[in-house]
KEBAGU-717572 format. One record per residue (C-alpha): residue in three letters; x, y, z. Coordinates in Angstrom, 1 decimal. Each point is the difference from the previous one (the first is absolute). Layout:
BEGIN
<node><residuo>ala</residuo><u>X</u><v>Y</v><w>Z</w></node>
...
***
This chain:
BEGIN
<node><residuo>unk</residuo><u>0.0</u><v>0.0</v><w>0.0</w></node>
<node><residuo>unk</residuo><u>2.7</u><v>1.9</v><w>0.7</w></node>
<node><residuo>unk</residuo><u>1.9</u><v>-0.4</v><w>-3.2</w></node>
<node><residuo>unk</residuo><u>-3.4</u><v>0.6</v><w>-1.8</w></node>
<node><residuo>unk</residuo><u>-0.2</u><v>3.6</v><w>2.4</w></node>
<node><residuo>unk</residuo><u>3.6</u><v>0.8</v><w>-1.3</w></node>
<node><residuo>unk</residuo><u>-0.8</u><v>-0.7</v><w>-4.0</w></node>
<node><residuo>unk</residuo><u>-3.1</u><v>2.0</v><w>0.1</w></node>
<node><residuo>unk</residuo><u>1.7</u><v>2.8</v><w>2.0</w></node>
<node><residuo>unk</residuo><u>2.9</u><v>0.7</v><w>-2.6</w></node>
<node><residuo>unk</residuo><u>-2.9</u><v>0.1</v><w>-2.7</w></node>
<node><residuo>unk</residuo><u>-1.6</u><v>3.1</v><w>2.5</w></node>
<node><residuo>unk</residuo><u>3.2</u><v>1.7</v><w>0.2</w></node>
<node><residuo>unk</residuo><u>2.3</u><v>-1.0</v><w>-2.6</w></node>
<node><residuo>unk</residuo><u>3.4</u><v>2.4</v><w>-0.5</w></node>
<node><residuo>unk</residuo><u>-1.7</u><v>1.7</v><w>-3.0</w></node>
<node><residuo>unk</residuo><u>-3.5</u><v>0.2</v><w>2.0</w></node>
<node><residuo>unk</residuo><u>-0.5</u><v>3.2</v><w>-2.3</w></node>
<node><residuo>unk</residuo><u>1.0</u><v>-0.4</v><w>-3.5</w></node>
<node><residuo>unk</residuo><u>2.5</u><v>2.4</v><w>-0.3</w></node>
<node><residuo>unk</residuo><u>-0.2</u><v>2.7</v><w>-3.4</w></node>
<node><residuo>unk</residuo><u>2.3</u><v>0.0</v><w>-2.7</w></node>
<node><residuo>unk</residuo><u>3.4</u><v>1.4</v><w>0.7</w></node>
<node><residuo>unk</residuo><u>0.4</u><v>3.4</v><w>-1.8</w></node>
<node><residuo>unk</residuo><u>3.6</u><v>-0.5</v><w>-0.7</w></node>
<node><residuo>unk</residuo><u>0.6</u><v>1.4</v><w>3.8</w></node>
<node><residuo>unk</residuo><u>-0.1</u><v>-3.4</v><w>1.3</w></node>
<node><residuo>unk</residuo><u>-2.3</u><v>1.1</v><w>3.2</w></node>
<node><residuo>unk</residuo><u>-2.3</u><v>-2.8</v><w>-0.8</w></node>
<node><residuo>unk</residuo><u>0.6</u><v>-2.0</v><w>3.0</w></node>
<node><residuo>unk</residuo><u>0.0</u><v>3.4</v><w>2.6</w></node>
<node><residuo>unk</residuo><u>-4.1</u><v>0.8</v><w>-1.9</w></node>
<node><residuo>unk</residuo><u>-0.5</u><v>-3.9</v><w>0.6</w></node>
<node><residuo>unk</residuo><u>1.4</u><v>0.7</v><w>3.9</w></node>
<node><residuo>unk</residuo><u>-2.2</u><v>3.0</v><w>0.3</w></node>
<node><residuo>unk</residuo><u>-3.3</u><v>-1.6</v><w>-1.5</w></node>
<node><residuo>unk</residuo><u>0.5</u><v>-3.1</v><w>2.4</w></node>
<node><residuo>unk</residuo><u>0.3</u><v>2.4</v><w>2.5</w></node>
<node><residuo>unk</residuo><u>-3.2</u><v>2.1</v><w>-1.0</w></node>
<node><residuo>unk</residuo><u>-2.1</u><v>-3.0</v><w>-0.4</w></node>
<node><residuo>unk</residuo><u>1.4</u><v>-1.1</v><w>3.5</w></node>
<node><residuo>unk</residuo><u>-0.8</u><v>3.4</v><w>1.9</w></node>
<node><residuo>unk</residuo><u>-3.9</u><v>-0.4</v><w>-1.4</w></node>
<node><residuo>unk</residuo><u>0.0</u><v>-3.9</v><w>1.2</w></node>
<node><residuo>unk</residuo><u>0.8</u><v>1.1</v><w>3.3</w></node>
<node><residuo>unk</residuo><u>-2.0</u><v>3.2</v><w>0.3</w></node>
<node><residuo>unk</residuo><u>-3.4</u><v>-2.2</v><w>-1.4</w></node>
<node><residuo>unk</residuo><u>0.1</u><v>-2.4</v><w>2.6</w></node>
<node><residuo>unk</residuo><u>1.2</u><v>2.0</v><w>2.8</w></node>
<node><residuo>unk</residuo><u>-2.9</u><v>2.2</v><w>-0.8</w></node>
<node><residuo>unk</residuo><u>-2.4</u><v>-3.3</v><w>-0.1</w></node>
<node><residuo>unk</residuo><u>1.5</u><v>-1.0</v><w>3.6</w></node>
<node><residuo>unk</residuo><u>-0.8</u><v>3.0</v><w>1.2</w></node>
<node><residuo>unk</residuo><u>-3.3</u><v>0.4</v><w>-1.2</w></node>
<node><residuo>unk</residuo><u>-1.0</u><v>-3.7</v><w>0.8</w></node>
<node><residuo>unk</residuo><u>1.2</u><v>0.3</v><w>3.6</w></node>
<node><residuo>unk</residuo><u>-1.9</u><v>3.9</v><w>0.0</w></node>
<node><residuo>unk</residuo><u>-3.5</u><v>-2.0</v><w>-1.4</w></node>
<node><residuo>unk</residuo><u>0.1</u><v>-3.5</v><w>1.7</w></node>
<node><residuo>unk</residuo><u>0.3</u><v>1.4</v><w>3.7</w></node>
<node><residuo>unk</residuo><u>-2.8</u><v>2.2</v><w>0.4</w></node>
<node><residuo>unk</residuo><u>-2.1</u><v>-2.7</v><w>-1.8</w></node>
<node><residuo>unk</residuo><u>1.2</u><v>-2.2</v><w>2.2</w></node>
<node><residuo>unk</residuo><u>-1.1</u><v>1.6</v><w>2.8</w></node>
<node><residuo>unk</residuo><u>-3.6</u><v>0.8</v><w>-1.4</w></node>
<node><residuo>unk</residuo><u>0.1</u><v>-4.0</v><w>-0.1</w></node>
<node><residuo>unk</residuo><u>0.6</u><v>-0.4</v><w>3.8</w></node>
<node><residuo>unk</residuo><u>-2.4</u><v>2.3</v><w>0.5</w></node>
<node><residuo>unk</residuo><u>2.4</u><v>2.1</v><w>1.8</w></node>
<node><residuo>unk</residuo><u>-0.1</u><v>4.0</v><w>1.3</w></node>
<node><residuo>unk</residuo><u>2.2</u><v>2.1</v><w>-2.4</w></node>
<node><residuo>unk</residuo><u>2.0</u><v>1.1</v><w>2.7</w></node>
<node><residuo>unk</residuo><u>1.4</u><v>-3.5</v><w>-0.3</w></node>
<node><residuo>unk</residuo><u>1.3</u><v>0.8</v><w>-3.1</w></node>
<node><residuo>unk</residuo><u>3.5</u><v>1.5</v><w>1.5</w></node>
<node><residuo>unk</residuo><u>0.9</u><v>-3.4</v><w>0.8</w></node>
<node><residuo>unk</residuo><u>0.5</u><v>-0.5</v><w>-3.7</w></node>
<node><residuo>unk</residuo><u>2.5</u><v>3.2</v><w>0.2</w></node>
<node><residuo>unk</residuo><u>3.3</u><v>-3.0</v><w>1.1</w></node>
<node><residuo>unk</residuo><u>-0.9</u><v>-2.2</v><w>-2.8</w></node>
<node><residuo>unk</residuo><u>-0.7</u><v>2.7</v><w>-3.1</w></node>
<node><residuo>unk</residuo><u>3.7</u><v>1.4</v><w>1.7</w></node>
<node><residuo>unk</residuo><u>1.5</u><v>-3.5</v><w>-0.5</w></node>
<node><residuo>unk</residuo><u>-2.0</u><v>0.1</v><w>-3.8</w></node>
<node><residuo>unk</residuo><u>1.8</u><v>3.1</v><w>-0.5</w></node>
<node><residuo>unk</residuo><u>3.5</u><v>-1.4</v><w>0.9</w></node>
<node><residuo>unk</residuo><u>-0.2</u><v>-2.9</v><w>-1.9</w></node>
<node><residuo>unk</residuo><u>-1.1</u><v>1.6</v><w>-3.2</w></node>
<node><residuo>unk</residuo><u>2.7</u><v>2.5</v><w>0.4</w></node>
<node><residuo>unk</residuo><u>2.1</u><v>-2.8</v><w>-1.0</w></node>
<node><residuo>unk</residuo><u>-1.4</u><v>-1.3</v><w>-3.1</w></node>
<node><residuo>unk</residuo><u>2.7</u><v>1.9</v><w>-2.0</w></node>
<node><residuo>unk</residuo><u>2.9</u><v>-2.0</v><w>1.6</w></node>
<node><residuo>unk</residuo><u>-2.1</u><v>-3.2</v><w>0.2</w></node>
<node><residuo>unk</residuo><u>-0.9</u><v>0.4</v><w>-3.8</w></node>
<node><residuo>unk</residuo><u>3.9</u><v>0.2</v><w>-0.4</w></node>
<node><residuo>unk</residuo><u>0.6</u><v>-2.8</v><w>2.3</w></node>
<node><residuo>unk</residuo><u>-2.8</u><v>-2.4</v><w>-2.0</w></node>
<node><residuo>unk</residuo><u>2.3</u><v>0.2</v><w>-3.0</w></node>
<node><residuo>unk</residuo><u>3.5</u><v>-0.8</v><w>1.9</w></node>
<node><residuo>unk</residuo><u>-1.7</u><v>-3.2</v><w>2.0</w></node>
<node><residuo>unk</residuo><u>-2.2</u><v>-1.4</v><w>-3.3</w></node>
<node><residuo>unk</residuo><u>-3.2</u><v>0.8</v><w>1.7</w></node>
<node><residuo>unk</residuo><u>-2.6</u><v>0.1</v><w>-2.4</w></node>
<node><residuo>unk</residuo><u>-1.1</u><v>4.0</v><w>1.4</w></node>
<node><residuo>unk</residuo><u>-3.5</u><v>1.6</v><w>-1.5</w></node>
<node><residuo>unk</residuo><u>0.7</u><v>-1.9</v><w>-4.1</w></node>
<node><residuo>unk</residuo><u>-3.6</u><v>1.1</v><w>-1.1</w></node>
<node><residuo>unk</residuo><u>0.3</u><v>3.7</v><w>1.5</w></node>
<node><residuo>unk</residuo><u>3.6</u><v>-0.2</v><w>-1.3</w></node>
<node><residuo>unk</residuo><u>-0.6</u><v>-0.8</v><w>-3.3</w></node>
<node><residuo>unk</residuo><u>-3.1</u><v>2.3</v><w>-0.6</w></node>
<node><residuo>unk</residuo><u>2.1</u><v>3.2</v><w>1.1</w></node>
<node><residuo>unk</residuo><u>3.0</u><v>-1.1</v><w>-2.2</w></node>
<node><residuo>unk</residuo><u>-2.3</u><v>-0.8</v><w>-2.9</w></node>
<node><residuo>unk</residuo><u>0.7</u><v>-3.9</v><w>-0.5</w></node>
<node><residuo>unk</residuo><u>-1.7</u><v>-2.5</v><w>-0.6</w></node>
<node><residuo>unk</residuo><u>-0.6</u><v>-2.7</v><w>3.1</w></node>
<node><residuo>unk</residuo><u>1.7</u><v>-3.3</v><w>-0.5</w></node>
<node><residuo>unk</residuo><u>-3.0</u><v>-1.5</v><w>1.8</w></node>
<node><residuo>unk</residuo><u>-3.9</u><v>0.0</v><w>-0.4</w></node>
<node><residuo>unk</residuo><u>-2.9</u><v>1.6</v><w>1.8</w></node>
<node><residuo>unk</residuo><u>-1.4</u><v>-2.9</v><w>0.1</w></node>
<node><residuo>unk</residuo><u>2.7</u><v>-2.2</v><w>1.7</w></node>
<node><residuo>unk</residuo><u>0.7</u><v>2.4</v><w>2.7</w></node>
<node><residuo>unk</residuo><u>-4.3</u><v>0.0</v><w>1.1</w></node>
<node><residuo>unk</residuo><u>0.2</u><v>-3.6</v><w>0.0</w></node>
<node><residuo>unk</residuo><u>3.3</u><v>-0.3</v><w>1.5</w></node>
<node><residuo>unk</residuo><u>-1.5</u><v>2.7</v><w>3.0</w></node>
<node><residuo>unk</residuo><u>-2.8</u><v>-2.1</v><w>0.5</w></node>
<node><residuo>unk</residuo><u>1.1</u><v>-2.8</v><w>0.5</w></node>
<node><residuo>unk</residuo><u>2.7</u><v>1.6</v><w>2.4</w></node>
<node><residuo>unk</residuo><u>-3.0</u><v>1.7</v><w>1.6</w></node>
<node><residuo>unk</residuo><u>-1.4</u><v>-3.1</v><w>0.7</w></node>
<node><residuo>unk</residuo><u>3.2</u><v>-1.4</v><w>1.6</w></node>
<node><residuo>unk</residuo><u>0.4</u><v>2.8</v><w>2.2</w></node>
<node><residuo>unk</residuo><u>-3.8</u><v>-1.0</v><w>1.2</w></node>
<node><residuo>unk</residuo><u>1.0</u><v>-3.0</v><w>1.3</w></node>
<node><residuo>unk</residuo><u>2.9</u><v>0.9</v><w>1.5</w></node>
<node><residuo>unk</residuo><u>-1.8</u><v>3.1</v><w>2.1</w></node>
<node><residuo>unk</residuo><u>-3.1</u><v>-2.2</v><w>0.4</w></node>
<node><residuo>unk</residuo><u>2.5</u><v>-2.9</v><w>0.9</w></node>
<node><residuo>unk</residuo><u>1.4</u><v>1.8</v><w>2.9</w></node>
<node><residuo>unk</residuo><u>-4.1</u><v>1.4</v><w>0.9</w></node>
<node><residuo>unk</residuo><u>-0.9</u><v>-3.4</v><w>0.6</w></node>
<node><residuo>unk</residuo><u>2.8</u><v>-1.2</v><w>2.0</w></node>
<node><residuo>unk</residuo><u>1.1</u><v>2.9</v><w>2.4</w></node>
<node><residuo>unk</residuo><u>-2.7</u><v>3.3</v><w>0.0</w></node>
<node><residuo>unk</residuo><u>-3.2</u><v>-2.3</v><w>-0.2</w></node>
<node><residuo>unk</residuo><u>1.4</u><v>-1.9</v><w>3.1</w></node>
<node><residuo>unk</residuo><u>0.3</u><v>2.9</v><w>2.1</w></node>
<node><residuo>unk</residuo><u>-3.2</u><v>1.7</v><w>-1.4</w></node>
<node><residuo>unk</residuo><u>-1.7</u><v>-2.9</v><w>1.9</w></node>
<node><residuo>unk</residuo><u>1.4</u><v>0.9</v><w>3.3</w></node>
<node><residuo>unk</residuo><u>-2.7</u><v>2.0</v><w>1.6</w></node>
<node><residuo>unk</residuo><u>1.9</u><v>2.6</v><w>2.2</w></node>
<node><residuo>unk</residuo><u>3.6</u><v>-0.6</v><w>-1.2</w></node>
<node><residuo>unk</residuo><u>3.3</u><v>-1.2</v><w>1.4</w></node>
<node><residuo>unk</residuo><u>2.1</u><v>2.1</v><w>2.4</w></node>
<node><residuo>unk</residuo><u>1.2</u><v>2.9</v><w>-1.8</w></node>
<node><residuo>unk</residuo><u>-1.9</u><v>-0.5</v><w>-3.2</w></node>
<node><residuo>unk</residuo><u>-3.8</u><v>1.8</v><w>-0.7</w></node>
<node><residuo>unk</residuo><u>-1.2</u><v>-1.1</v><w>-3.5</w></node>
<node><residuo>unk</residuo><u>-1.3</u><v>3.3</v><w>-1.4</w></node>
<node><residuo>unk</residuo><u>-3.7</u><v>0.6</v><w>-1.5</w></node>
<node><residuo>unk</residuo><u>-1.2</u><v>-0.5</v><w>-3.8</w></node>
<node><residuo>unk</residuo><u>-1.7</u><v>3.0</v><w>-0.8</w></node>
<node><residuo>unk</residuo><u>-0.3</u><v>-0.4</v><w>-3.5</w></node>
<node><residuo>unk</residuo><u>-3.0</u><v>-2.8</v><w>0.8</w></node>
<node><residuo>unk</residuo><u>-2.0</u><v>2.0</v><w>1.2</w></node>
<node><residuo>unk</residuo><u>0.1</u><v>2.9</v><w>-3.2</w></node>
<node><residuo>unk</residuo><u>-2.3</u><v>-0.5</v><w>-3.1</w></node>
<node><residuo>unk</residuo><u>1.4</u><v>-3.3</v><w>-2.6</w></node>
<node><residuo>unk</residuo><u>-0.1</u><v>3.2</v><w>-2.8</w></node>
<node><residuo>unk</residuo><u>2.4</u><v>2.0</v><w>2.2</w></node>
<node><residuo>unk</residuo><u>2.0</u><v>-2.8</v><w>0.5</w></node>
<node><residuo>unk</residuo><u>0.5</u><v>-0.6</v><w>-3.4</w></node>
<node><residuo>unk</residuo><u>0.4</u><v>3.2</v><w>-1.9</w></node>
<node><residuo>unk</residuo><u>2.3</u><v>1.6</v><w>2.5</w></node>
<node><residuo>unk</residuo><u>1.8</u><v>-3.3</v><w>0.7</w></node>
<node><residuo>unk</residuo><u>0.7</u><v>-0.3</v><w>-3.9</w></node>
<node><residuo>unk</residuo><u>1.1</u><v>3.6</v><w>0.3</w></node>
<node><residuo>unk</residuo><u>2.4</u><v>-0.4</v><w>3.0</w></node>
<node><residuo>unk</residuo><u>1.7</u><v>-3.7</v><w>-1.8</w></node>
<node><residuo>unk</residuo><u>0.7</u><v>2.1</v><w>-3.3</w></node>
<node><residuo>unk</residuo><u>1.4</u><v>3.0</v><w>1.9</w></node>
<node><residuo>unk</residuo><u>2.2</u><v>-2.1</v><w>2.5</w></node>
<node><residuo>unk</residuo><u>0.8</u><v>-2.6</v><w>-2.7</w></node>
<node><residuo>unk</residuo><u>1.5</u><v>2.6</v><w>-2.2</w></node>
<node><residuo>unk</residuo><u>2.2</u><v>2.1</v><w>3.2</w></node>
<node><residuo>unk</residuo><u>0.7</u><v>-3.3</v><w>1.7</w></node>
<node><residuo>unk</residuo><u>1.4</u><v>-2.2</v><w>-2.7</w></node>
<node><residuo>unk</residuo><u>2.4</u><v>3.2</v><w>-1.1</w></node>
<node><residuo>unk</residuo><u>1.1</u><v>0.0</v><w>3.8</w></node>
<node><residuo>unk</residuo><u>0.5</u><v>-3.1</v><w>0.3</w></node>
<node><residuo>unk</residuo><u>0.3</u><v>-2.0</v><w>-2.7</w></node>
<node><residuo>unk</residuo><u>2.3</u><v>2.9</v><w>-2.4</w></node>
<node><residuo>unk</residuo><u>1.7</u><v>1.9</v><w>3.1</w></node>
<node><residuo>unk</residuo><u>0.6</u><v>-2.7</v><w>2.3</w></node>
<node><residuo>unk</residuo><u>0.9</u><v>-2.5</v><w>-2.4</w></node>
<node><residuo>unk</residuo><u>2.9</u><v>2.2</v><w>-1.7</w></node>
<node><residuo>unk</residuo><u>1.4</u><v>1.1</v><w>3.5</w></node>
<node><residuo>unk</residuo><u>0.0</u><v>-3.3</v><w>1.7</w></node>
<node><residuo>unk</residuo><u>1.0</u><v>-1.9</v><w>-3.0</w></node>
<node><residuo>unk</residuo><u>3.3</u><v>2.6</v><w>0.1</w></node>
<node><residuo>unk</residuo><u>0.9</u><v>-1.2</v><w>3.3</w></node>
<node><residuo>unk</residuo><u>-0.8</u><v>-3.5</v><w>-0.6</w></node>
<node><residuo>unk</residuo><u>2.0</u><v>-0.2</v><w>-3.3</w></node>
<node><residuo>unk</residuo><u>3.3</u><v>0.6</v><w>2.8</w></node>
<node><residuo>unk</residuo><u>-0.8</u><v>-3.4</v><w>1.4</w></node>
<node><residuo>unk</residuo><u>-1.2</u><v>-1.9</v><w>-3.2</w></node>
<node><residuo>unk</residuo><u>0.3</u><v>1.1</v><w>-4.0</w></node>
<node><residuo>unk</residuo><u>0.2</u><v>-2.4</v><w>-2.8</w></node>
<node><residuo>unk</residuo><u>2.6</u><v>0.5</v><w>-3.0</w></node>
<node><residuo>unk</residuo><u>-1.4</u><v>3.3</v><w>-1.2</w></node>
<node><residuo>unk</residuo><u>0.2</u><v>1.9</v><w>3.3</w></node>
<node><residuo>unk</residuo><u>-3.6</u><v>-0.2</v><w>0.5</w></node>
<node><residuo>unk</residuo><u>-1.6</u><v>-1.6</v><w>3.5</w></node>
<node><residuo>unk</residuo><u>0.1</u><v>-3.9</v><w>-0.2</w></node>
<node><residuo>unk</residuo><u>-2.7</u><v>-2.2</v><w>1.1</w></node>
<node><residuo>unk</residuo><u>0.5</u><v>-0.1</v><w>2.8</w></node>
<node><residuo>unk</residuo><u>0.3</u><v>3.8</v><w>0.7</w></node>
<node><residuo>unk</residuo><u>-3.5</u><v>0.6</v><w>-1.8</w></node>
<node><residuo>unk</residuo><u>-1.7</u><v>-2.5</v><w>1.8</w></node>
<node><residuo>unk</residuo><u>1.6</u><v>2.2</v><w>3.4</w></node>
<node><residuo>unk</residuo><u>-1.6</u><v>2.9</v><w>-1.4</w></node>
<node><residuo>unk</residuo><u>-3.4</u><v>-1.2</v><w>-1.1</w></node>
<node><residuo>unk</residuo><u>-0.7</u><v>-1.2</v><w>3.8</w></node>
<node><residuo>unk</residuo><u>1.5</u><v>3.2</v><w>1.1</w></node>
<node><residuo>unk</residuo><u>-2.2</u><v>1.9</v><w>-2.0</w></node>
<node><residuo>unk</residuo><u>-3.0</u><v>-1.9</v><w>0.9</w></node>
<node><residuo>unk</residuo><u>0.7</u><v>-0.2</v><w>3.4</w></node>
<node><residuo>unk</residuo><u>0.1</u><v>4.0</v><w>0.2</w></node>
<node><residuo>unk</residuo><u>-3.0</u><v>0.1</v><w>-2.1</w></node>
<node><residuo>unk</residuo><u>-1.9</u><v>-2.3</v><w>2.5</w></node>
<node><residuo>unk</residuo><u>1.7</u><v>2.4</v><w>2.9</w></node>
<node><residuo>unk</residuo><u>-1.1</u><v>3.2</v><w>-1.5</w></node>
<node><residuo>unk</residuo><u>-4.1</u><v>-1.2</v><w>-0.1</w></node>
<node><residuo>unk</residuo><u>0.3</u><v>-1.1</v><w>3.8</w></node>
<node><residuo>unk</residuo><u>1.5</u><v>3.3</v><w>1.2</w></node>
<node><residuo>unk</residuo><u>-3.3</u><v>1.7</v><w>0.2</w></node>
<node><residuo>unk</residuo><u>-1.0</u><v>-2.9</v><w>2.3</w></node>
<node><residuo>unk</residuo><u>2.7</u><v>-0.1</v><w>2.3</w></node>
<node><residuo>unk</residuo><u>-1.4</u><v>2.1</v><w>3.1</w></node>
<node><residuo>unk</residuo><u>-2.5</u><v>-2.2</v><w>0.0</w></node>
<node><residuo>unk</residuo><u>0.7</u><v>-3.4</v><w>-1.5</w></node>
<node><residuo>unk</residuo><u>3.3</u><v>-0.5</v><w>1.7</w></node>
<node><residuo>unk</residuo><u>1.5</u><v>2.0</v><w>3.2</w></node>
<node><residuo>unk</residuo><u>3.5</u><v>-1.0</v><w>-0.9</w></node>
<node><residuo>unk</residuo><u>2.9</u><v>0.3</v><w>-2.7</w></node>
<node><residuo>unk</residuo><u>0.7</u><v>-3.4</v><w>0.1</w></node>
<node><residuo>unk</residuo><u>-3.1</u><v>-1.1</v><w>-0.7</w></node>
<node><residuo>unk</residuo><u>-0.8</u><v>2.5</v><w>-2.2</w></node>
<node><residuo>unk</residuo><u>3.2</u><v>-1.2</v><w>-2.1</w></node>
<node><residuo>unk</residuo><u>-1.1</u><v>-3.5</v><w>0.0</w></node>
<node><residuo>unk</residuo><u>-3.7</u><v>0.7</v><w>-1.0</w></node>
<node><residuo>unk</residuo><u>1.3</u><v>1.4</v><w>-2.7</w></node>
<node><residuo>unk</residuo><u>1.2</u><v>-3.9</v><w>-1.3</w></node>
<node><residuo>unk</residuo><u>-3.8</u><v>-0.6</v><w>0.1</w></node>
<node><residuo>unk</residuo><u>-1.8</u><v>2.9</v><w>-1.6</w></node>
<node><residuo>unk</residuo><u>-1.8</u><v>-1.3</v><w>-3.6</w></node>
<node><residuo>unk</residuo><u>2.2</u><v>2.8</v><w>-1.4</w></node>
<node><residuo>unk</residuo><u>2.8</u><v>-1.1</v><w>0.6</w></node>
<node><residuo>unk</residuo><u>0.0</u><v>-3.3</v><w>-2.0</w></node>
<node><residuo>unk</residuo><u>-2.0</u><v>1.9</v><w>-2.5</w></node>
<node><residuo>unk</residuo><u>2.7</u><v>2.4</v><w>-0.8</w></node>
<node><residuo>unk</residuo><u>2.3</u><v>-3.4</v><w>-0.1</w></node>
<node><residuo>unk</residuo><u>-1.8</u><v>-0.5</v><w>-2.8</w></node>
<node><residuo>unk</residuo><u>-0.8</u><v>3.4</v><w>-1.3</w></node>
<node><residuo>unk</residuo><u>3.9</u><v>-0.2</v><w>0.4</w></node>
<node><residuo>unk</residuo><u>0.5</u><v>-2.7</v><w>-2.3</w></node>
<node><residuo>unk</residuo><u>-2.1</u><v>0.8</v><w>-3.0</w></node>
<node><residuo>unk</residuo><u>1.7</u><v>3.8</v><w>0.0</w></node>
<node><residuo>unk</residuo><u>3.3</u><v>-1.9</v><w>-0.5</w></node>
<node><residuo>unk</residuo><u>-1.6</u><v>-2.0</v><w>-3.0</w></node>
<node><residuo>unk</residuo><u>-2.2</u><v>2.3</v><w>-1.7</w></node>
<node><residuo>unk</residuo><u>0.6</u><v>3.7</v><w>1.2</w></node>
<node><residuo>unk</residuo><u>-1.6</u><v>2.8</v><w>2.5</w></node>
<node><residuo>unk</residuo><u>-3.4</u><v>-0.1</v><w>-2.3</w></node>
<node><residuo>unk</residuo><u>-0.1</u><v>-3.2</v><w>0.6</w></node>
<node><residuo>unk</residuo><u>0.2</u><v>-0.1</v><w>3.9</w></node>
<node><residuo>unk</residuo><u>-2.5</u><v>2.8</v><w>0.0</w></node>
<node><residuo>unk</residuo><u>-3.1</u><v>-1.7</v><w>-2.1</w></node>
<node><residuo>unk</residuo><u>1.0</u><v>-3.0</v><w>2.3</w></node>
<node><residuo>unk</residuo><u>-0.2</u><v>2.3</v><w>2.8</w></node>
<node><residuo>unk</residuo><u>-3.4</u><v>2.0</v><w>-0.9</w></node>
<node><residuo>unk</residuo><u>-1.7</u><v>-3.1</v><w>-1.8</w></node>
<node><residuo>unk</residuo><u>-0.1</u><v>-2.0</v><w>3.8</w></node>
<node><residuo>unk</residuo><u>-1.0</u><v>2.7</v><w>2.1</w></node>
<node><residuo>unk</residuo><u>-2.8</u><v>1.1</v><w>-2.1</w></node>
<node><residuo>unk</residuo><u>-1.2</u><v>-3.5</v><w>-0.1</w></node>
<node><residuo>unk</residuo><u>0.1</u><v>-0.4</v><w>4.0</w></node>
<node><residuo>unk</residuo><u>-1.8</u><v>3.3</v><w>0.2</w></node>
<node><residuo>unk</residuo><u>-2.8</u><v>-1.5</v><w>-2.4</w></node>
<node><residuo>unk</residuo><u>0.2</u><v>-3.0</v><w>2.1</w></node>
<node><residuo>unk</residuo><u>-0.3</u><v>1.7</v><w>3.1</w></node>
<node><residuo>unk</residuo><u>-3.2</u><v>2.0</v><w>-1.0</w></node>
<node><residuo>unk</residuo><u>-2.0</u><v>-3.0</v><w>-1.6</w></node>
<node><residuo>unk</residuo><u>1.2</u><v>-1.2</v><w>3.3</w></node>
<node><residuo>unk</residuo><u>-1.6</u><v>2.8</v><w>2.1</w></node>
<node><residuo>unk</residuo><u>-3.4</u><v>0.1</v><w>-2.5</w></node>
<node><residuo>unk</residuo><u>-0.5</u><v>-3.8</v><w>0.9</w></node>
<node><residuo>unk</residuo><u>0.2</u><v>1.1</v><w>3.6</w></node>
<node><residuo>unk</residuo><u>-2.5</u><v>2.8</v><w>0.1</w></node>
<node><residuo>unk</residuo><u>-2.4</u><v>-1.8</v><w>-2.1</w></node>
***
């Protein structure tokens, strides 16, 4: 998979990425072709650190209007749209760092803004997501079933742990829907750029010092490193907002975060980036949530009926 991640990244960013003009006789060919590259970089990286932004600015007031939450919550968002911020301050260098490791990057953005054509099809990638959706599904409902149901049963909790309320049952299966659909695109888009495009290129930097194949880039070995520490901060960052109340101490806040459904999901969300790309990760991405949303307000009509 890896190899496959490699051959389809040096298609994305090949050395002559942007076919270079003519030389006039000059021979400045190669310095335009350095400048265009460049160009076409600077709009890759301002696009999707303006669609981090924006998806982090839409998805947490909606998700608060799904809690059914006061607004005056909302400045609990402030830390994470902060950390949003940070992270897509550094798309630039992790666009730069996608091409050294062979990470396969943002190919369909990429290759719009540098007018090529793709080396893939539409149609591959959907049914590639999909079925990656699907996998990450499992995994999160995997973990459901065998850790958070458990302790959803235990009436008044352990010592130190209160299971928090579900206040999105008791809101209208429309609501649920529309503004849930709303919230996975939003937070699909910002999350998978964090994670999946940021992290990826920064980790994989430091794990390519401990494991790199023949061509410099991060070995097996290292990538499979920085998939489960990816995931595992992905899983970490959806507890946080929990943690006053779920857990009443670091340790355990650190070790729930091995058994959050996102955590394994961004495993996975993790492992299709490598193979097919960051547009990839993010249909994944949007394609489950908006399904559990539907799920979860046939589930609610059913219930009110």
């Amino acid at each position: 998979m890896e190899d496959e991640a490699v051959e389809g990244c040096a298609r994305i960013y090949p050395d002559d990425k942007v076919s270079a003009p003519v030389a006039d006789g000059f021979g400045d060919a190669p310095a335009v072709r350095i400048a265009a590259e460049r160009a076409v970089r600077r709009r890759e990286s301002a696009l999707l650190a303006a669609l981090a932004i924006t998806g982090a600015i839409v998805e947490y007031p909606l998700a608060f209007a799904l809690k059914s939450l006061d607004r005056s919550e909302l400045v609990r968002a402030l830390p994470f749209l902060g950390v949003t911020i940070v992270l897509a301050a550094l798309i630039p260098l992790s666009l730069r760092l996608s091409g050294e490791l062979g990470l396969p990057g943002a190919p369909l953005v990429a290759a719009k803004l540098a007018g090529e054509k793709l080396y893939f099809s539409i149609r591959s990638l959907l049914r590639v997501s999909i079925g990656y959706a699907f996998l990450a599904a499992i995994a999160g409902g995997s973990v459901l079933a065998m850790v958070i149901v458990p302790l959803m049963l235990i009436q008044h909790g352990g010592p130190g742990l209160t299971l928090p309320n579900t206040p999105m049952l008791t809101l209208a299966p429309g609501r649920i829907a529309f503004v849930g659909a709303s919230v996975a695109i939003a937070a699909a888009v910002s999350e998978e750029i964090q994670f999946r495009l940021v992290l990826f290129a920064i980790f994989g930097r430091i794990a390519r010092l401990m494991s790199r194949d023949s061509r410099g880039h991060p070995g097996r070995r290292a990538l499979w490193m920085v998939t489960l520490a990816q995931g595992y901060l992905f899983g970490l960052i959806h507890l946080a907002p929990l943690a006053g109340t779920l857990f009443h101490s670091s340790w355990r806040l650190l070790l729930g975060g091995l058994v959050m459904p996102q955590t394994w999901e961004g495993v996975v969300f993790g492992r299709l980036y490598l193979r097919r790309g960051l547009e990839a990760s993010i249909i994944a991405h949007a394609s489950m949530d908006v399904a559990l949303f539907v799920m979860a307000a046939i589930g609610v009509l059913h219930l009110v009926r």
